[in-house]
C-alpha positions in Angstrom: 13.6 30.3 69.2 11.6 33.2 71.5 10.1 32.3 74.7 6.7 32.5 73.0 7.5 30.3 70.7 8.8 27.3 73.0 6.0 27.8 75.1 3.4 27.5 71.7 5.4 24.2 71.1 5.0 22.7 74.2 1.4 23.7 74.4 0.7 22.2 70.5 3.2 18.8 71.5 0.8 18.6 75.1 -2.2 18.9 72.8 -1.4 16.1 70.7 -0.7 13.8 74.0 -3.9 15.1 75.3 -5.6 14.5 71.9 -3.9 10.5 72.0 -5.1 9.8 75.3 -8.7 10.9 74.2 -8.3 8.3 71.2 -7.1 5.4 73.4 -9.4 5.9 76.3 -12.1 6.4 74.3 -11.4 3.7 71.7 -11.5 1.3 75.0 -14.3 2.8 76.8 -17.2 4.5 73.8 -18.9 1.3 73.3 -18.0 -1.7 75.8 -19.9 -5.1 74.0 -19.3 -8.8 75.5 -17.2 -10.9 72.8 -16.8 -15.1 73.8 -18.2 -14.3 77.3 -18.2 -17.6 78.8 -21.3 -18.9 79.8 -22.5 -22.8 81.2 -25.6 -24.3 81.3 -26.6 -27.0 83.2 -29.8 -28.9 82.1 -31.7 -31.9 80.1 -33.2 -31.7 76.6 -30.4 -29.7 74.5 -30.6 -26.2 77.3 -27.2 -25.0 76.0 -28.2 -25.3 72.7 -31.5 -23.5 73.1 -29.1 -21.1 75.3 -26.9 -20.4 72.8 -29.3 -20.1 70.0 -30.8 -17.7 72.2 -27.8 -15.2 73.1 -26.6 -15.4 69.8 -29.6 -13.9 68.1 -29.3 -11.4 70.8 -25.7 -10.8 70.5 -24.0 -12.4 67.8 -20.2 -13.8 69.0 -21.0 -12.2 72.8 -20.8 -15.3 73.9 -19.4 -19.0 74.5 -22.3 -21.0 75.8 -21.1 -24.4 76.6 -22.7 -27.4 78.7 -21.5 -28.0 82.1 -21.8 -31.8 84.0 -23.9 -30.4 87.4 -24.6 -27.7 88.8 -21.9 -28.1 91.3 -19.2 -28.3 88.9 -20.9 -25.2 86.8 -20.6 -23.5 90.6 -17.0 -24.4 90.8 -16.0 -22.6 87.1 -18.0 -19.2 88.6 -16.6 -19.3 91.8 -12.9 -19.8 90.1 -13.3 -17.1 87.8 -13.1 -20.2 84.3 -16.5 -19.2 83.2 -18.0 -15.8 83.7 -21.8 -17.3 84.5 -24.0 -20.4 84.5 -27.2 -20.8 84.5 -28.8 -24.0 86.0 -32.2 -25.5 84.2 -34.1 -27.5 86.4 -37.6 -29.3 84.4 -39.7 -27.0 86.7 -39.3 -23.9 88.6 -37.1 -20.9 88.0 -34.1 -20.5 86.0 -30.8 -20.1 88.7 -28.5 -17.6 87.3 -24.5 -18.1 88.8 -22.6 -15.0 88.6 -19.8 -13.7 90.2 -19.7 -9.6 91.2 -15.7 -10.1 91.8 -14.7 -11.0 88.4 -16.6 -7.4 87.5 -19.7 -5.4 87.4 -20.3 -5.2 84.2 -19.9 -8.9 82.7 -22.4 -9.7 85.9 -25.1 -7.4 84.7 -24.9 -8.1 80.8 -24.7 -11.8 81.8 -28.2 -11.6 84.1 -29.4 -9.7 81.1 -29.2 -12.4 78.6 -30.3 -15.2 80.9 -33.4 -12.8 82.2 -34.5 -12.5 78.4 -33.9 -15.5 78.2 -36.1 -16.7 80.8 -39.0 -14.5 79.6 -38.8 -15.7 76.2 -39.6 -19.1 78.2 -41.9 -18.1 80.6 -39.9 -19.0 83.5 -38.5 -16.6 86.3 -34.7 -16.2 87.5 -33.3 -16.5 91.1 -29.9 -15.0 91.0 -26.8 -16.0 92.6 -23.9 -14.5 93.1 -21.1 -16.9 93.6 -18.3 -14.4 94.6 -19.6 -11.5 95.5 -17.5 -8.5 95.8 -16.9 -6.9 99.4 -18.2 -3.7 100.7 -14.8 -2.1 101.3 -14.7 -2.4 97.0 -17.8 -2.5 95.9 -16.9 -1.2 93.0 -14.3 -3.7 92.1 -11.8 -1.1 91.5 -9.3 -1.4 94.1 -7.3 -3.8 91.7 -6.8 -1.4 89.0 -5.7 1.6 91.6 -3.2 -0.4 93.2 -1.7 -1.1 89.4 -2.1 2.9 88.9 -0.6 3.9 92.3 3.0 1.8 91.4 2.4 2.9 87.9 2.3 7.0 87.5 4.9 6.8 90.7 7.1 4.6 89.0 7.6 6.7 85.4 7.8 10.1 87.6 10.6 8.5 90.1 12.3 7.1 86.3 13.0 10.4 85.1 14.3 11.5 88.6 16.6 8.4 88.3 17.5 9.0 84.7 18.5 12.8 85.4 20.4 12.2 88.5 22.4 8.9 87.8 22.6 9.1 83.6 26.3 9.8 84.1 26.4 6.7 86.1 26.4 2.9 85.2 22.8 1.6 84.4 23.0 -1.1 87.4 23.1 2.5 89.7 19.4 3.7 88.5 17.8 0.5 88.4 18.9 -0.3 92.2 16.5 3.2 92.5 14.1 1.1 90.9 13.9 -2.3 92.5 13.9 -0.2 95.8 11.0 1.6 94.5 9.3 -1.3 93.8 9.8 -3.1 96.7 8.8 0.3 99.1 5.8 1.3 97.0 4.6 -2.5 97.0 4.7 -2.9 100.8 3.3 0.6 101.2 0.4 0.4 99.2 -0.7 -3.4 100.2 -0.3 -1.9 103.8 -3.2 1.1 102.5 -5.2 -1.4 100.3 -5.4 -4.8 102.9 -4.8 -3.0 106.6 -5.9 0.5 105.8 -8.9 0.3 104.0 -9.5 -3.9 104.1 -10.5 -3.8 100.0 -7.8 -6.6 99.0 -7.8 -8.9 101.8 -7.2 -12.2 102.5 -3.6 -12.7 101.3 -1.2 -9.6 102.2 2.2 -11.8 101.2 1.2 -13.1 97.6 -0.7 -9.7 97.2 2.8 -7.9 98.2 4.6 -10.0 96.0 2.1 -9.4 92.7 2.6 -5.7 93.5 6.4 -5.9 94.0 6.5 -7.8 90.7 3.8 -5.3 88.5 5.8 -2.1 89.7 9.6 -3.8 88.5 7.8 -4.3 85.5 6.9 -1.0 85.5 10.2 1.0 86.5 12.2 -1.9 84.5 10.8 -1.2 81.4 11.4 2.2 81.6 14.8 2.1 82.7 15.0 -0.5 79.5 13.9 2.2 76.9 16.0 5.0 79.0 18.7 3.1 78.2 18.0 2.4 74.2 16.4 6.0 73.9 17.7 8.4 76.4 15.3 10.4 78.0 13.1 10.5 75.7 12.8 6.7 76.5 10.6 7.7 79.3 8.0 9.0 76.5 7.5 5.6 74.6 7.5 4.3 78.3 4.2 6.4 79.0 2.9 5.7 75.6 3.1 1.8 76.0 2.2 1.9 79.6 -0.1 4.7 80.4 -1.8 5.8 77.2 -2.3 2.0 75.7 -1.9 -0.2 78.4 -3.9 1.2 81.1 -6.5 1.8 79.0 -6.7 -1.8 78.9 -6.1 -2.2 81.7 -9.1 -5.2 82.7 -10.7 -3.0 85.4 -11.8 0.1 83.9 -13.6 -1.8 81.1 -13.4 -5.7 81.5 -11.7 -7.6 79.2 -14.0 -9.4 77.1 -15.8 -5.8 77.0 -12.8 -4.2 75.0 -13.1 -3.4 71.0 -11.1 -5.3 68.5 -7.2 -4.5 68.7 -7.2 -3.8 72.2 -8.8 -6.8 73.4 -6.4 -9.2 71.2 -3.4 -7.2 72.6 -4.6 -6.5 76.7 -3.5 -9.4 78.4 -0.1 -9.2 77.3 0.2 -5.4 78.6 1.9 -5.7 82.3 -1.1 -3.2 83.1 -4.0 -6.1 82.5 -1.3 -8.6 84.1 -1.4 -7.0 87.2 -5.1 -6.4 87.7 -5.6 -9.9 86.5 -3.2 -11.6 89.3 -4.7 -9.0 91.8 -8.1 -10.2 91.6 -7.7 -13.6 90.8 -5.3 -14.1 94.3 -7.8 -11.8 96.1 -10.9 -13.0 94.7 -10.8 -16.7 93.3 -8.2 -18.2 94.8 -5.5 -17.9 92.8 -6.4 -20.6 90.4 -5.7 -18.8 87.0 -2.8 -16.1 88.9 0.1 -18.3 86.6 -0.4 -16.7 82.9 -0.1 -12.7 84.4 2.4 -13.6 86.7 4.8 -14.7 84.2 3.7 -11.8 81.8 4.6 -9.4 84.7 8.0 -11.8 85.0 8.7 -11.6 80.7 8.0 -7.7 81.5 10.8 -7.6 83.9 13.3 -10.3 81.9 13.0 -8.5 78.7 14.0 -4.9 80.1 16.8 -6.7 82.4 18.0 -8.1 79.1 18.3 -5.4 77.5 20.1 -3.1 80.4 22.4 -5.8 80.4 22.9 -5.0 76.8 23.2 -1.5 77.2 25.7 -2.3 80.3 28.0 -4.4 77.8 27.6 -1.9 74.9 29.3 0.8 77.8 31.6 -1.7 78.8 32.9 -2.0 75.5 33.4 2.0 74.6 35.2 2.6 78.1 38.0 -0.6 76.6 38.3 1.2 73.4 37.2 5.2 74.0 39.6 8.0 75.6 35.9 9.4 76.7 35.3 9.8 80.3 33.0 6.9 82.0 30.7 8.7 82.6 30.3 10.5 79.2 30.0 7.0 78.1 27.3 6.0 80.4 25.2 8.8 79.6 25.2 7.9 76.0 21.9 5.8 75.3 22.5 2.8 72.9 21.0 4.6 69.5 23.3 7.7 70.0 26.5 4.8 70.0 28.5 5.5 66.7 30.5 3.4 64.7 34.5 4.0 65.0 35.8 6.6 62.0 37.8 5.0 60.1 41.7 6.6 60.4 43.7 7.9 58.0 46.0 4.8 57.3 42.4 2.9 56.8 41.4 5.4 54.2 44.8 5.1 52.1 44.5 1.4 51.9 41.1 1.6 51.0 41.6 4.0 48.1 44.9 1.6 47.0 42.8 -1.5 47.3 40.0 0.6 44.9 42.2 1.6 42.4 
């Protein structure tokens, strides 16, 4: 093949990534909509019902209005991150609108929308609260999400490196490279996000070790499909983890924002894990930090497992191969053939036929 024509391949093949990027980005992004946002409602005379009556006309299945005991107890779920909102009834005066600006931007605003309509259509006013509000080092509520990115991209560019240096090595080689990775780029960018620029405060340790944990997830998973794939390994790599999962991400577009598909499947992408454990540590306390940290941790196993697969799989060719160790080790498991049979196999065969 010409120059010109490996050139026109590449440009066509970095079309179609472009061109799936697009699709998954947009898909998550075109048309954000609130589906089971949890909402409480504190007050006499059936007010969740006449709540929930209310925000489903407006937006059928947006959300989960459910009563809560008091108001402090509806204050707690807010300020914890269980319950998105609450709004608190009393039999005169305004309607008290709980939100929390930490748990993100956009689930605040379509939250005080529905209750402000909601308080029109009764003729009452709103006082709003906001029960964790987001600092002015992140006001945007992004830092999360560009702490997941910064030990994301980092950690599939620093895979190939690994891959293309060490494939003649054992597997345990490049994903020592990874773990120190992880570790570095952890320390390193909670020491820009908490000292540098004070956006993720508050708790440098835990927040080191969610990071530390989110980019082994990261680096082990590639590694993982290095090992099964080869090189091209790294590929389905960036397709599950950059193309799909950050694109749901949690940040970007919340959660209970994302279209059907993607919001089903996002909080079991190490992506959503980490921005989820970020924020909850940072923001609430840490009260709901258990489910993403052991999807970050099943992340991690389930690559380990299957490098220590891989590792066997090597193991075994080097007992009964005349190859070179390191032509072995640079074989990646779905390139492993099965032994030809000899000769003497293929005589008894045929006798045993006939």
């Amino acid at each position: 093949m010409s120059a010109f024509r490996r050139i026109l391949a590449i440009a066509l093949v970095a079309a179609g990534v472009s061109c799936m990027f697009v699709l998954s980005y947009g898909y998550a992004a075109h048309a954000p909509r609130p589906h089971d946002v949890r909402v409480e409602v504190v007050g006499a005379n059936g007010a969740a019902a006449s709540v929930s009556t209310a925000f489903e006309r407006a937006v059928p299945g947006g959300f989960d209005v459910v009563p809560a005991a008091d108001e402090a107890a509806a204050r707690d779920d807010v300020s914890t991150g269980t319950a998105s909102g609450a709004i608190v009834s009393p039999p005169v005066g305004p309607l008290q609108v709980l939100t929390a600006g930490a748990g993100g931007l956009a689930v605040q605003q379509i939250v005080t929308r529905a209750a402000t309509a909601y308080a029109f259509a009764q003729g009452r006013a709103i006082a709003q609260v906001d029960v964790v509000p987001l600092p002015s080092s992140d006001a945007g509520g992004v830092s999360a999400f560009f702490l997941q990115l910064g030990l994301l991209i980092p950690g599939l560019l620093v895979s190939i490196l690994f891959y293309l240096i060490g494939r003649r090595s054992r597997l345990w080689a490049r994903l020592s490279g990874g773990v120190v990775y992880a570790l570095c780029a952890a320390a390193l960018g909670v020491l820009v996000m908490d000292a540098g620029f004070g956006a993720l405060t508050g708790a440098p340790a835990a927040l080191f070790g969610i990071a530390a944990l989110a980019a082994m997830a990261f680096v082990v998973t590639v590694a993982a499909l290095q090992a099964v794939f080869g090189l091209p390994g790294t590929a389905v790599a960036a397709a599950v983890l950059l193309i799909v999962g950050n694109a749901v991400n949690g940040a970007t577009v919340a959660t209970p924002l994302l279209p059907d598909g993607y919001r089903q499947i996002a909080p079991a992408f190490p992506n959503n894990a980490a921005v989820r454990a970020i924020k909850d540590q940072i923001y609430f306390g840490g009260h709901h930090a258990l489910e993403p940290l052991l999807i970050l941790s099943a992340w991690v196993a389930g690559g380990l497992l299957i490098i220590a697969l891989a590792d066997l799989l090597h193991l075994q060719q080097r007992r009964q191969a005349v190859q070179s160790s390191a032509d072995i080790y640079a074989k990646p498991m779905v390139s492993r053939r099965l032994p030809r049979p000899t000769a003497a196999a293929t005589e008894d065969s045929a006798s045993d036929s006939a």
